[in-house]
C-alpha positions as CSV (number, residue, x, y, z in Angstrom):
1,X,-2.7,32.3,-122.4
2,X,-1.8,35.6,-120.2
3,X,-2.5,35.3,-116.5
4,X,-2.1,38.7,-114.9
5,X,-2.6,38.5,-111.3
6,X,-3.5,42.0,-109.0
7,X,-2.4,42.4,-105.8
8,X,-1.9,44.0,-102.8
9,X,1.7,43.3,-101.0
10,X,0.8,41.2,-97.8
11,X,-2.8,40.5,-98.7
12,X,-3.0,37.1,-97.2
13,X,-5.8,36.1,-99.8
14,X,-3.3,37.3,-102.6
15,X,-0.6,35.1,-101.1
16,X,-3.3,32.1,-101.6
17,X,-3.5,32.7,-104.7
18,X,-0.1,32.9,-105.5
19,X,0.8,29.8,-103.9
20,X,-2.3,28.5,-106.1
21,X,-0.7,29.7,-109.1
22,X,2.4,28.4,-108.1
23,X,1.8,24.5,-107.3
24,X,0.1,24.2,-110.8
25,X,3.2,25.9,-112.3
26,X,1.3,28.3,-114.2
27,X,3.3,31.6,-115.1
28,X,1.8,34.8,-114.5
29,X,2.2,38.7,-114.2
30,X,1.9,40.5,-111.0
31,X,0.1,44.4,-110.7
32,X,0.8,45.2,-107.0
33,X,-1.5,48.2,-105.9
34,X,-0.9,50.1,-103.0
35,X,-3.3,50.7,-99.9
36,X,-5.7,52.0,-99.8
37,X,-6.0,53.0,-104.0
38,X,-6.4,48.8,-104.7
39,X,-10.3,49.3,-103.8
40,X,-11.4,52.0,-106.5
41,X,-8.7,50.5,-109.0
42,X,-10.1,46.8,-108.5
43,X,-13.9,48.1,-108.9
44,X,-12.9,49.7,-111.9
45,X,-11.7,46.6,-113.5
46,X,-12.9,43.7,-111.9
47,X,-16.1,45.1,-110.1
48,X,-15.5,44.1,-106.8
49,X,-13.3,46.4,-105.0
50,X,-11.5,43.4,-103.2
51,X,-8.0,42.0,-104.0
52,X,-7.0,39.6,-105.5
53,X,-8.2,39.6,-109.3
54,X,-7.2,37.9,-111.7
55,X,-7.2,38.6,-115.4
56,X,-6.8,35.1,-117.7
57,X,-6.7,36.6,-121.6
58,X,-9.7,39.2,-121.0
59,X,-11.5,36.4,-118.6
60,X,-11.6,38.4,-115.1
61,X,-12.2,36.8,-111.8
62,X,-12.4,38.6,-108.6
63,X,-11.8,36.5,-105.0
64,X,-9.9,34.2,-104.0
65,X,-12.4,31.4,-104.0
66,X,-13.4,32.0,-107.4
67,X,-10.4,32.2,-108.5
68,X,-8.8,28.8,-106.8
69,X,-12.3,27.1,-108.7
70,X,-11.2,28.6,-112.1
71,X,-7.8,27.5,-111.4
72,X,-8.7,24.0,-111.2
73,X,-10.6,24.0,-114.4
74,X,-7.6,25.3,-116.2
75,X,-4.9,23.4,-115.2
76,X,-7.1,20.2,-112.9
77,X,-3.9,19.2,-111.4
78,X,-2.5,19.0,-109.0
79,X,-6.2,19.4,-107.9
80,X,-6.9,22.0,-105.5
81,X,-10.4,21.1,-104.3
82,X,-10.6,17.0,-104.2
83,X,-12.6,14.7,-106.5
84,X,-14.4,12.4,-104.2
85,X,-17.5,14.5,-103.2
86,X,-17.3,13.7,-99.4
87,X,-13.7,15.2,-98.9
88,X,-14.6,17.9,-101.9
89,X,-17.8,18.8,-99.5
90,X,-15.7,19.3,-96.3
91,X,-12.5,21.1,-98.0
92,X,-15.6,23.7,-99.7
93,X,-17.1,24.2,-96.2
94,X,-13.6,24.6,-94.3
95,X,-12.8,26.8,-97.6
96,X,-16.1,29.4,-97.3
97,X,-15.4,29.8,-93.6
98,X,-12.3,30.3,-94.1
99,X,-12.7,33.0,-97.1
100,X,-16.3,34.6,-95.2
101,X,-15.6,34.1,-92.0
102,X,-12.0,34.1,-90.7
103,X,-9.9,35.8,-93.7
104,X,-11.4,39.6,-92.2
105,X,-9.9,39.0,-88.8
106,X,-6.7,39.3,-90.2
107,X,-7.1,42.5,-91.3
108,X,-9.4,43.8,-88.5
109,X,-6.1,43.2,-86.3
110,X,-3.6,45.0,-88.4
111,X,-5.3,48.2,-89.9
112,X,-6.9,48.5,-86.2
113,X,-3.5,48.0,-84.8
114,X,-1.7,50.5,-87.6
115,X,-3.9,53.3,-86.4
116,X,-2.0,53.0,-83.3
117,X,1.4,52.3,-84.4
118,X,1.2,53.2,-88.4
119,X,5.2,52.7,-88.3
120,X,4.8,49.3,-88.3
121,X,3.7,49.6,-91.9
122,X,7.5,49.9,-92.9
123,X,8.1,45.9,-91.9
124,X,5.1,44.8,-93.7
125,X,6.3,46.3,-97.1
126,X,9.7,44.9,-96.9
127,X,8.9,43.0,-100.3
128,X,7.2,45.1,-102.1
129,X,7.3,45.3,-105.6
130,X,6.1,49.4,-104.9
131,X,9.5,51.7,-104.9
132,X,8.6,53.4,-102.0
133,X,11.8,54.2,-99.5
134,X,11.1,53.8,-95.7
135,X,10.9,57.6,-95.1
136,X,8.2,58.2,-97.4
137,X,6.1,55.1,-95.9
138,X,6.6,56.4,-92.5
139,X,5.0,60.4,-93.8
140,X,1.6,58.5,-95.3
141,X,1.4,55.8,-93.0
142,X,-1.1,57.5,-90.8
143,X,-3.2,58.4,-93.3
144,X,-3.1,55.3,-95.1
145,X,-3.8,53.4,-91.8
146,X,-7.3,55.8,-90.6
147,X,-8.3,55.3,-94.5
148,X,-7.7,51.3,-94.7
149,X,-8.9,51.2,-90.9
150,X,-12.4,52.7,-92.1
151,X,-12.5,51.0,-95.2
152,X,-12.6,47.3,-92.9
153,X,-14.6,48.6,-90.6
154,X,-12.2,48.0,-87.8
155,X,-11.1,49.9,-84.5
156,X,-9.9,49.2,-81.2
157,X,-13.3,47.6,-80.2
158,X,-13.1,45.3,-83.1
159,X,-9.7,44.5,-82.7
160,X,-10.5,43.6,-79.2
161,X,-13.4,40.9,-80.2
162,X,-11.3,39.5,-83.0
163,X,-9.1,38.9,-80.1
164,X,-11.6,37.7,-77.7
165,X,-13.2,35.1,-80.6
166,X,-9.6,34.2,-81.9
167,X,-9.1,30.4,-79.9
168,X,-12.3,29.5,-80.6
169,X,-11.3,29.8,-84.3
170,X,-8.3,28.3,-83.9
171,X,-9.6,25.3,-82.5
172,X,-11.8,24.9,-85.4
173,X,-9.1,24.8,-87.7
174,X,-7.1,22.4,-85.7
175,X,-10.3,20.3,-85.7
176,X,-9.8,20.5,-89.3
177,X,-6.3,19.0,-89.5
178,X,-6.8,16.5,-86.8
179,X,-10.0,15.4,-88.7
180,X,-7.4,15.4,-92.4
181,X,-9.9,18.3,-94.6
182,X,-6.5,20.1,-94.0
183,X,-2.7,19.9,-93.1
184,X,-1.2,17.9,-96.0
185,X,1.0,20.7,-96.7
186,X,3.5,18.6,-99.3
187,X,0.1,18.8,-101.6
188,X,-2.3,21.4,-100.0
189,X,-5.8,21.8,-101.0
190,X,-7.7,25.4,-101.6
191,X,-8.7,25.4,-97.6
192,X,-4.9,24.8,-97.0
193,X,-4.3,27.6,-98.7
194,X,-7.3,30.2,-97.6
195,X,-7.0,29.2,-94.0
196,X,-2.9,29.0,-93.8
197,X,-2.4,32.2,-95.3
198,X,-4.7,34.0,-92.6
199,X,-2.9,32.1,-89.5
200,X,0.7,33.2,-91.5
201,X,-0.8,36.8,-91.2
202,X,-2.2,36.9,-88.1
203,X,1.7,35.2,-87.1
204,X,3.2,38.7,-87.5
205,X,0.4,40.1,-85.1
206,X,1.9,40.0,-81.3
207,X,-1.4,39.8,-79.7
208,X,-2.7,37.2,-81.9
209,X,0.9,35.5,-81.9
210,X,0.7,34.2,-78.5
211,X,-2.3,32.8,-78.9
212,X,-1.6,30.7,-81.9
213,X,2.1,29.7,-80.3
214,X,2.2,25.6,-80.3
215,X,-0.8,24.6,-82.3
216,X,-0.8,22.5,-85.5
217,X,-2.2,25.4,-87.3
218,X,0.5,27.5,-86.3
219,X,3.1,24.4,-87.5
220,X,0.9,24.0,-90.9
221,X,0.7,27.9,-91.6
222,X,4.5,28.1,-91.7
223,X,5.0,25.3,-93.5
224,X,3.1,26.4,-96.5
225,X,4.1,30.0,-96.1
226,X,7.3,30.8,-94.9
227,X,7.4,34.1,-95.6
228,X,4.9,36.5,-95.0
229,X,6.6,40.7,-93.6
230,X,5.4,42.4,-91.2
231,X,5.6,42.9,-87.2
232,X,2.8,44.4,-85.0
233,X,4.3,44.4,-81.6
234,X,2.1,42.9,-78.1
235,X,0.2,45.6,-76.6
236,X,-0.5,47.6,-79.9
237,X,-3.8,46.2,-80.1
238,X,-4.7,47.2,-76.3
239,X,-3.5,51.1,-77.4
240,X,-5.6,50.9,-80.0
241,X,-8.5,49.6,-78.1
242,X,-7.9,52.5,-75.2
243,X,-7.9,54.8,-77.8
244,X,-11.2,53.7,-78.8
245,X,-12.8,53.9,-75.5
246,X,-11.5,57.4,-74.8
């Protein structure tokens, strides 16, 4: 059985995935595309233009979600979604808010903020498997930042409601582990996963940073990822949203 999984570097969906793929110790081949190309490329082979995809023989699966459900029937365990239906109920719902709801926020906040400060783009390919030296990231950084920036559907204004809405959200996921649905991160279920990967990303976002600084979700999203490149500095987000305004 060939699993090929297809990427984009610092996608915090792929990064569920992977960390999916991982815990059920199944082996599989990475395609990393780079931004913004990974939307037309994905539509052409998975239909969807979203990342991640995932090929199994010449089974394709498109989404995270979909993909963490199809990983369960293939390998059942260690189960990512739980077998008593109560639990299963509240990890789904914690799981479709986190995949509907909060996963876009993360990327709201970064391609808004990359408009403003597209240099930044050099820390968040650090490990990219993409040979692409510093010097030529920094030349098609702006481009690739107004491109992804439109293709999300995020500016300065957005950015700044993401912002505004942010510890609201956070509480809701801190609910979450206070309540159990989440935070056993020795054996993390598929809402650990979705929801820990976007509080990892939004960890590299200075803005976002101090708002996350101290809670349990902050402690839980490093746990189960404790890598994750990438540095937008405080006060990018605010130039981006004055540049919106003027």
């Amino acid at each position: 059985m060939r699993l090929t999984l297809y990427i984009v570097h610092g996608s915090h969906p792929c990064a569920a995935v992977a960390k999916a793929l991982d815990l059920k110790g199944l082996e599989y081949r990475v395609v990393e595309w780079p931004p913004p190309l990974q939307a037309p490329l994905q539509k052409l082979i998975f239909g969807p233009r979203t990342v991640p995809g995932l090929k199994i023989g010449d089974e394709k699966i498109s989404g995270s979600r979909p993909i963490m459900h199809r990983l369960d029937e293939l390998a059942p365990s260690p189960a990512l979604y739980p077998l008593d239906p109560e639990r299963r109920a509240a990890v789904e719902e914690a799981d479709r808010w986190g995949d509907e709801v909060f996963q876009p926020v993360a990327r709201e906040l970064i391609w808004a903020g990359m408009v403003a400060a597209p240099g930044a783009m050099v820390s968040y390919a650090e490990h990219s498997r993409l040979p692409m030296p510093p010097p030529a990231i920094r030349a098609s950084a702006p481009l690739i930042a107004r491109l992804s920036a439109r293709l999300n559907r995020t500016n300065g204004a957005v950015a700044s409601r993401d912002l505004a809405a942010l510890p609201a959200q956070l509480d809701k996921i801190d609910g979450w582990i206070a309540a159990g649905v989440i935070g056993d991160t020795a054996a993390p279920n598929a809402a650990d996963l979705q929801l820990g990967s976007t509080v990892r990303l939004l960890l590299t976002v200075g803005n976002a940073r101090t708002l996350i600084k101290g809670r349990p979700c902050e402690r839980h999203a490093r746990e189960l990822f404790a890598q994750m490149d990438g540095e937008l500095p405080p006060g990018t987000l605010a130039t981006a949203a004055a540049s919106t305004q003027a």
